[in-house]
N, C-alpha and C positions, 0 to 999 in steps of 0.2 A: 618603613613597612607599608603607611598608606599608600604611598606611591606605587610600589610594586602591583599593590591589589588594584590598585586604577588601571595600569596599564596592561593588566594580565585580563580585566574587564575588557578593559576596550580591544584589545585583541581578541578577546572571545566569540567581540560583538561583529566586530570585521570578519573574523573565519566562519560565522556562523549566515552573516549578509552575502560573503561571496557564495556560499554554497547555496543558499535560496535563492540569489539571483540567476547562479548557474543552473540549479534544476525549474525554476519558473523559464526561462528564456527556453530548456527546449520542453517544456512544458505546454509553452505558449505554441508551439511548433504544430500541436495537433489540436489545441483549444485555446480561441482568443481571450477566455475567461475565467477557468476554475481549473486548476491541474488536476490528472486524472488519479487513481487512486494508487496505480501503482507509482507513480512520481511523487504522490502525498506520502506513500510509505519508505520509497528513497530518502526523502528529505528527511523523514521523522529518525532514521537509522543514524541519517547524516549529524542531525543534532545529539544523539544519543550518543554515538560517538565524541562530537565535541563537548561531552558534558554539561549540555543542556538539556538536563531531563522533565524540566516542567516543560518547555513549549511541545520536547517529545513525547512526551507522555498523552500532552492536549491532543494531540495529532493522531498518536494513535488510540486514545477513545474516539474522537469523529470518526475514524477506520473502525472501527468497533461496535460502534450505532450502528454504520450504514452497512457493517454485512456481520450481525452476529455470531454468524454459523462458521466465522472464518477464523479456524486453532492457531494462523500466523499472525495475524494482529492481535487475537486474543491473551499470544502466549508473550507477546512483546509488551502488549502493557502491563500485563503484570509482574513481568522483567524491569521494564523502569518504576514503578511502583513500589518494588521491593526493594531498588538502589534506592527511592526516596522514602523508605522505612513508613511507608503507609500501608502498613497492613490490615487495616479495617478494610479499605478499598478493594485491596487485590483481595481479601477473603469474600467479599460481596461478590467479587466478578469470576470467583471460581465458584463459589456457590450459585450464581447465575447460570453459571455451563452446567454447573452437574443438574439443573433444574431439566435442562434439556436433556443430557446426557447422565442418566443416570449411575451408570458402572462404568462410568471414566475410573482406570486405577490411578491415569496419571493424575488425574485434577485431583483427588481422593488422596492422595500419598499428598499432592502438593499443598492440603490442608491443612494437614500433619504441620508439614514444615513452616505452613505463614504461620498455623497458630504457637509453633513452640517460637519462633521469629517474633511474634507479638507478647510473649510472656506470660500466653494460657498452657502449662504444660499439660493436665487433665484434657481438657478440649484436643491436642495435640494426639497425645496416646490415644484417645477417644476413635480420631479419625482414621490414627494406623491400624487399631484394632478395627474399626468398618472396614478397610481394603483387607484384611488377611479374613472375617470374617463372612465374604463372598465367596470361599472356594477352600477352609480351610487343610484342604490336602493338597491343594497345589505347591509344590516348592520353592516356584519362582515367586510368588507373590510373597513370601518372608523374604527372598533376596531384596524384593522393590522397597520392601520396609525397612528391613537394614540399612540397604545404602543408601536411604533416605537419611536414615539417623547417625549414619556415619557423617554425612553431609552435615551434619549439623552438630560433630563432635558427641554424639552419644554411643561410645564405644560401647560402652558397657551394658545399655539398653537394646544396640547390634546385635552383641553378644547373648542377649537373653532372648531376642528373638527368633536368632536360628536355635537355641535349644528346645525352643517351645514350639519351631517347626518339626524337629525331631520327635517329639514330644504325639503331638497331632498326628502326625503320618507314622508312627511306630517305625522310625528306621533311625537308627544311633548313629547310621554311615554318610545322611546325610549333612553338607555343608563344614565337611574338614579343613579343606583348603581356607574359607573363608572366617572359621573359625580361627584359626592355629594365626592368622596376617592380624586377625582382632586381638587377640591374645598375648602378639609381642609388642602390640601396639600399645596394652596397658602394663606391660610389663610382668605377666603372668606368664612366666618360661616354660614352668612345668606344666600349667596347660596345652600351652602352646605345640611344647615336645608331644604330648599322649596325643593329641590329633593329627599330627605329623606323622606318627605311629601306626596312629589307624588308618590314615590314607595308603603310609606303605603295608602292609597289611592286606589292603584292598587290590594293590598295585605294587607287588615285591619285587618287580623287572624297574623300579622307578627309585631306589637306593640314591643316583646321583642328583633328582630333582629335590627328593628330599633332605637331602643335605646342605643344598642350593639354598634351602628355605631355613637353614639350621644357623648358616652361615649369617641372618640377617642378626642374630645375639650370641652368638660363638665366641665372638670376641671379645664378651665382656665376661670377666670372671662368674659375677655370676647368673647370667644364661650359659654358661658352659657348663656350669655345676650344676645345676638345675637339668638340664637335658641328660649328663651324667649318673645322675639320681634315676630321671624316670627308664631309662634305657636300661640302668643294672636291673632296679624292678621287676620291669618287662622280662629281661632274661632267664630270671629266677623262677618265674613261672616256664619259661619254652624256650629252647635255646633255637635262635633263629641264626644263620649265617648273616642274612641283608642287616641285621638286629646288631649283631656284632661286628660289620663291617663300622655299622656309624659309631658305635663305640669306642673304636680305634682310632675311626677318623679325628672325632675329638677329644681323645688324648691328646694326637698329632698336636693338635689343634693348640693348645695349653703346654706344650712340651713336656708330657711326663712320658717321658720314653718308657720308663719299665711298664707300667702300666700297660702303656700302649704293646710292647711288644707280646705282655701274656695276651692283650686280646688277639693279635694278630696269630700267635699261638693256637688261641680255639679255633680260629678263622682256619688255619690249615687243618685242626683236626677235624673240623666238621665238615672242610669241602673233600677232605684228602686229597689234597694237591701235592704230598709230597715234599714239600720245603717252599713252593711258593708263595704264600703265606705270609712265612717269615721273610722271604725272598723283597716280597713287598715293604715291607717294615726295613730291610736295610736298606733298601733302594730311598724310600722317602727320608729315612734318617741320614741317609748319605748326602740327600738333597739337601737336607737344616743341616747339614754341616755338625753333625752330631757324630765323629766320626768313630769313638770310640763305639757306643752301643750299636753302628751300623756294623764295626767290623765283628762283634761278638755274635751277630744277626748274621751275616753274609757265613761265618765259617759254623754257622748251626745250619744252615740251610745244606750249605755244601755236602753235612754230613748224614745226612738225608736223600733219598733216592730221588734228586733233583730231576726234570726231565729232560735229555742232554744237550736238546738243543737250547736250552736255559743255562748249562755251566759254566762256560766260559765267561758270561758277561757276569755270572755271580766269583768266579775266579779273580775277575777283574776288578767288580766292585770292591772286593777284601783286599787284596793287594792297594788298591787305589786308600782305601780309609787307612792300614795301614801307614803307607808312607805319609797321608797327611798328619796323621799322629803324631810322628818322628820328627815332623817339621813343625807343629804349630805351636811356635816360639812366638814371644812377642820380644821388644825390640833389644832385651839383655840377652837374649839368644839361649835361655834355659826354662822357659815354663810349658810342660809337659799339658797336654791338652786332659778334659775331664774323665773317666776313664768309669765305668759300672759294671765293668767284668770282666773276668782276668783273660788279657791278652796281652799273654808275655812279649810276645815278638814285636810288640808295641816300642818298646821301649831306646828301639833303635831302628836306623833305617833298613837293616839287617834285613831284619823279619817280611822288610815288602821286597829287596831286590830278590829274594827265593819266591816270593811269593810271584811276582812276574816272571823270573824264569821260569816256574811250573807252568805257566802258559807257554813260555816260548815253547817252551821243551811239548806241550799236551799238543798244541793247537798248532805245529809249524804251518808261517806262509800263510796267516790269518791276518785281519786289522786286528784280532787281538795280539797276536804277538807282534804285528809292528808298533802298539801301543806300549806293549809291554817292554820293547825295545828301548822305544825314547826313554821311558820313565827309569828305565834302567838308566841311561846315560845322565839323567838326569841327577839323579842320586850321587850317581859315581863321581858328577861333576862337581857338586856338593859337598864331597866327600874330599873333594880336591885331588881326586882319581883322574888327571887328564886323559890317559891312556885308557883306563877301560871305561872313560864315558865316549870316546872319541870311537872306540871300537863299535859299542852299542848304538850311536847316533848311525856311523856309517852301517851297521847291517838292517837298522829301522829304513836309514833311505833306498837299500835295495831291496826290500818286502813288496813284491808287484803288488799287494792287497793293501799298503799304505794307503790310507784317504789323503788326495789333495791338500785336506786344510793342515793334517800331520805331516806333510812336509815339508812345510812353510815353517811348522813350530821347531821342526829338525832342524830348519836353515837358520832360524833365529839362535838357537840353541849351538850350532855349529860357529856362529859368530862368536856368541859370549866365550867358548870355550875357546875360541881364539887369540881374544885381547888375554885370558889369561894365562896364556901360552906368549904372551906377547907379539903376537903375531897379528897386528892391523892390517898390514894388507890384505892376508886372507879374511880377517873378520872383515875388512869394507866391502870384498867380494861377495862373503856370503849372505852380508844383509841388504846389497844392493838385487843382488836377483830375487828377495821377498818384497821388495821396493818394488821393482819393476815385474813384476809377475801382475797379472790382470784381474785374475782368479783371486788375487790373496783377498783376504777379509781385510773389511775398513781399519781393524784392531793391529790385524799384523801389519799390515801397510803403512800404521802410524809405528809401530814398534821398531820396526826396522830405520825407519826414518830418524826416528828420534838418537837411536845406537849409532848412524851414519853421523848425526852432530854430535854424536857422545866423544866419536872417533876423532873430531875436528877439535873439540874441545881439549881431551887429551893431552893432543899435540899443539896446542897452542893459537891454533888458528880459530882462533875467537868469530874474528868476523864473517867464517864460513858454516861454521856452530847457529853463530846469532840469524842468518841465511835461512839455512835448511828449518830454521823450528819456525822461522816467519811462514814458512812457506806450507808448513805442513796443516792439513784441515782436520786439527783433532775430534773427537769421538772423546766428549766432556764426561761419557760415563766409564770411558775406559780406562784403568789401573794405569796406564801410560800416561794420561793426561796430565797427570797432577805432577808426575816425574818433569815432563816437558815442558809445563809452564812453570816449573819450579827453577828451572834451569834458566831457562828464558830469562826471566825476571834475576837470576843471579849476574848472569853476564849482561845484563843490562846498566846492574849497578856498580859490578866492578871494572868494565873494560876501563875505566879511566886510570887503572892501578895495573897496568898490563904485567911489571916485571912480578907484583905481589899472587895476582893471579896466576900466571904462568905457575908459579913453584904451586902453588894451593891445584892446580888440575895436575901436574906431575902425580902428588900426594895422594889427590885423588885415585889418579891408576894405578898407584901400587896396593890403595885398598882393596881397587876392584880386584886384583889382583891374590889378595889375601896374604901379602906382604907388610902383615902390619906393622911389625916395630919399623922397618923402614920407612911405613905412611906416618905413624906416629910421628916418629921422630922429624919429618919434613915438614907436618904441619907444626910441630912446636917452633921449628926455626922460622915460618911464615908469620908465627904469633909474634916471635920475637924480633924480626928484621922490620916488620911494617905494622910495629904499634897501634898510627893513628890512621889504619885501612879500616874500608867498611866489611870484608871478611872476618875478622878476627872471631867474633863470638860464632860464625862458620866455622872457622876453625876449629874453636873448641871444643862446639859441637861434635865435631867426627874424631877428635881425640877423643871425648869423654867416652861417643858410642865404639871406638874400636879399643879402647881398655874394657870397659862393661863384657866383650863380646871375647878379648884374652882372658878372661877371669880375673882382673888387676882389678877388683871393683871400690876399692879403698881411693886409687886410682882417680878412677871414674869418677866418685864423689867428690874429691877433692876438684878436678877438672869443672864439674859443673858449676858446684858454689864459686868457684873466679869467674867465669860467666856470670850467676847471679848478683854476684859483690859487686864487679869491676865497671861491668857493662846494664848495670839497671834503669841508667836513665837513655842509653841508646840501641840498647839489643830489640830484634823483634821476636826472640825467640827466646823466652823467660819463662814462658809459659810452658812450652815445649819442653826446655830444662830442668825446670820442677818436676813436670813428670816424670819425665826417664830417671833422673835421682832416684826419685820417691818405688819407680820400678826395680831397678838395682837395691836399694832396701830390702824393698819384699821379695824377688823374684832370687836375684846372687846370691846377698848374704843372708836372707831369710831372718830379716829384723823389723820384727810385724810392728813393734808400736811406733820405731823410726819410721817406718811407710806410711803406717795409717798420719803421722804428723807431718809429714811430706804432702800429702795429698791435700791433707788439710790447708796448708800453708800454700798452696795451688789456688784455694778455694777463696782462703781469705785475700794473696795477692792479687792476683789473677779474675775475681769473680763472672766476668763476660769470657771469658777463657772459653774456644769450642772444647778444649778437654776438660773442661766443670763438668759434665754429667759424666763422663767417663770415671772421673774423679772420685764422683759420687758412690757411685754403682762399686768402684775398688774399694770406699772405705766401708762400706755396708757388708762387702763379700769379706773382708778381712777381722771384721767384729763379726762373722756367724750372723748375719742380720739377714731378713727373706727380703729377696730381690724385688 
């Protein structure tokens, strides 16, 4: 340690020699004898910098003798002074200036601060009260005081200073903004909220600044309860639209959708907009993926004198939350998404393919009905309806008002629906021209590439698979990715097991296929002919998941636990195991305290597990516990 401090010395003393040689030398240039003051003030800067504040400081008091009256050497020594916590000094040498300069406020405020800095807090207050006491109706001179005290972590004496500018100047409107930043500073929400209030108030076209400033404790439960409070308050005296927009905003905010949708509710009865309003609330709830209270929102709107150039995209919205309804399954393929008022049509995918025809059928020859188009075919394909999603896809691709990027989802969508028609060559056709399209987005571009080695892999051709995904420049946050270095890395491990692999991707595309007792049945014989392969817990993997997804969920359990038993000291995928068990539990057979012991046995196997907090969050939601 002594060493270090020698050498960090002696370096000091050399960075400190080269720069006084260097500023004397062109020093010397104008004077063979004393360098001039602006070069004495170079140098003093220079040491200040190097953190030599004593020879800097000397420097700049000689600077400071010889021209008093000069506020840039003045203000610099008392800069290094205050780094070398000599505050008696620097207070002599502001007291010096004010001797000349009497109603300096800056020397006057910077009194304030040496003296609270030197630990006179009375002499401190003393001084900020002489600067606000020369003009007390000016309102800038409590800002100078404030952010004097703020400077020196006196929030809360900030904060009593701009009230007692208020106070002085009989105006309660001033210094909101700087209030309300004070106020979350100490954790005072509900103060913070009421000034917030009174600025919008002052300025009710400025709803989204003030929100902006809502946002800086929003996120904490409670700053959002707090702002919640003071906002219902406010209401209750005057029912303000701007008032109730942020009310809604943060519900949004906290996820309490009912809530949020009655404010949204006054929001349209006070603007009379008609259903836009609520129009808004499904639109944002459709965004959090909240899809059930979005669609109970989209078809309250609808029935409402909506404006018409609004309906269709509200047509669309309903239909779109619908279908995601019908689909958001997790991975046993039966858990119905959360649902806070009754929409029956939910309950299948039913209820959105009508609900998109109604556009096709309102709007012909629209991007909403080429939308509505695909999504049909989508469903249909889902449905394992080759034929009328096949139909729907081709009348989406002749919709002259199809957007570009919907065509490309068409083309993708026209491939899948081919491998499961069996039909590769047409699927390599149709994902190679989204491949080669210029236009396509980086997402479909990787999508189709990855399907083009899906197609290799298939058929066996491993090393034009292994090819295409080296080759491909994925987009690490797109849903593809994870598929495609998932893959990757499979065939990395297995090529050396070619005949095992070959049968294990056969398998594979009868599942894609939805040929399951056939896929079934081929991965069991892949378990069974190549024991000591590195697939095998793969395999059982997609047996257990394509029993879970037949309804065989007895099945399924039994499938996992041989995974967990057989393979615990070489699977890498145990973890993953546990869970989908522990899901078929709850989710199939609806055997809550089997799950809840599932998940736990996750928790205790597994503890570094990225699904541990998933874990978590299941067994709390399954004991009635708040999230």
């Amino acid at each position: 340690m002594g060493r270090q401090t020698m050498t960090k010395g002696r370096s000091r003393i050399r960075t400190v020699f080269f720069i006084f040689l260097t500023l004397a030398f062109g020093a010397a240039r104008v004077s063979s004898q004393t360098p001039d003051a602006a070069s004495k003030f170079r140098l003093a800067g220079a040491l200040e910098q190097a953190g030599d504040l004593e020879h800097a400081s000397q420097l700049y008091r000689d600077l400071t003798s010889g021209d008093p009256l000069n506020a840039v050497y003045t203000e610099a020594l008392q800069r290094t002074l205050v780094q070398l916590k000599r505050y008696d000094e620097a207070i002599a040498l502001v007291n010096s200036r004010l001797e000349r300069f009497p109603g300096d406020i800056s020397s006057m405020t910077a009194l304030g601060t040496l003296n609270f800095r030197a630990g006179r807090e009375k002499e401190a207050a003393a001084a900020w009260d002489r600067v606000l006491a020369l003009d007390p109706s000016n309102p800038n001179l409590y800002r100078i005081v404030a952010s004097a005290q703020v400077e020196n972590r006196l929030l809360d004496r900030a904060a009593d200073t701009y009230r007692r500018g208020r106070s002085a100047i009989g105006d309660q409107t001033l210094f909101t903004l700087e209030l309300s930043q004070l106020l979350v500073a100490t954790m005072d929400y509900k103060g913070a909220t009421l000034e917030l209030l009174a600025w919008l108030e002052q300025n009710p076209a400025q709803t989204n600044f003030v929100q902006s400033r809502l946002t800086s404790f929003s996120s904490k439960p409670d700053g959002r309860n707090a702002a919640i409070g003071v906002i219902r308050d406010a209401l209750r005296g005057k029912e303000d639209l701007h008032v109730f927009g942020l009310l809604a905003w943060l519900y949004m905010e906290g996820r309490d959708y009912d809530r949020a949708y009655e404010a949204y509710v006054e929001i349209d009865r006070l603007a009379a907009s008609h259903g836009l309003g609520i129009l808004s609330f499904a639109d944002r709830a459709a965004h959090d993926r909240v899809f059930a209270d979005a669609a109970r929102a989209y078809r309250e709107a609808l029935s409402m004198p909506l404006p018409e150039e609004r309906r269709p995209a509200a047509m669309l919205g309903y239909a779109t939350a619908l279908k995601e309804m019908s689909g958001a399954n997790d991975s046993t393929g039966s858990a119905p998404d959360r649902s806070t008022g009754a929409v029956p049509e939910t309950r299948s995918s039913g209820g959105a393919a009508s609900a998109f025809n109604d556009i096709v059928t309102r709007y012909p020859h629209t991007r909403y009905a080429a939308i509505s188009l695909f999504q049909i075919g989508v469903i249909r394909m889902e449905q394992s309806d080759l034929g009328g999603a096949q139909e729907a896809f081709d009348r989406a691709r002749e919709e002259p008002a199809a957007p570009p990027a919907l065509r490309y989802d068409i083309g993708l969508n026209l491939g899948a629906l081919a491998i499961l028609k069996a039909d590769t060559a047409a699927a390599r056709t149709a994902f190679q021209a989204v491949s080669a399209a210029p236009d396509a987005s980086p997402d479909q571009s990787d999508e189709a590439n990855f399907r083009l080695a899906e197609i290799e892999y298939f058929a066996g051709r491993f090393e034009n698979a292994s090819r295409l995904l080296d080759a491909m420049s994925l987009n690490l946050k797109a849903d593809i990715a994870n598929d495609a270095l998932a893959l990757k890395a499979f065939l990395s491990e297995n090529l050396g097991t070619p005949d095992a692999l070959a049968q294990f991707a056969r398998a594979d595309l009868l599942a894609r296929q939805h040929r399951n007792a056939e896929s079934i049945a081929l991965f069991q014989q892949v378990i069974r002919r190549f024991p000591q392969t590195l697939l095998i817990d793969d395999a059982l993997m997609k047996v257990a998941a394509l029993q879970a997804g037949a309804g065989l969920f007895q099945d399924a359990i039994t499938t996992y636990r041989t995974l967990l038993e057989k393979f615990k000291e070489s699977s890498i995928s145990l973890d993953r195991a546990q869970f989908q068990m522990a899901e078929v539990y709850e989710v199939g057979m609806k055997n809550i305290p089997a799950a809840i012991g599932a998940y736990q046995q996750l928790l205790a196997a597994y503890p570094n597990s990225l699904l541990a907090e998933q874990a978590r969050k299941k067994i709390r939601a399954l004991r009635g516990e708040a999230q």
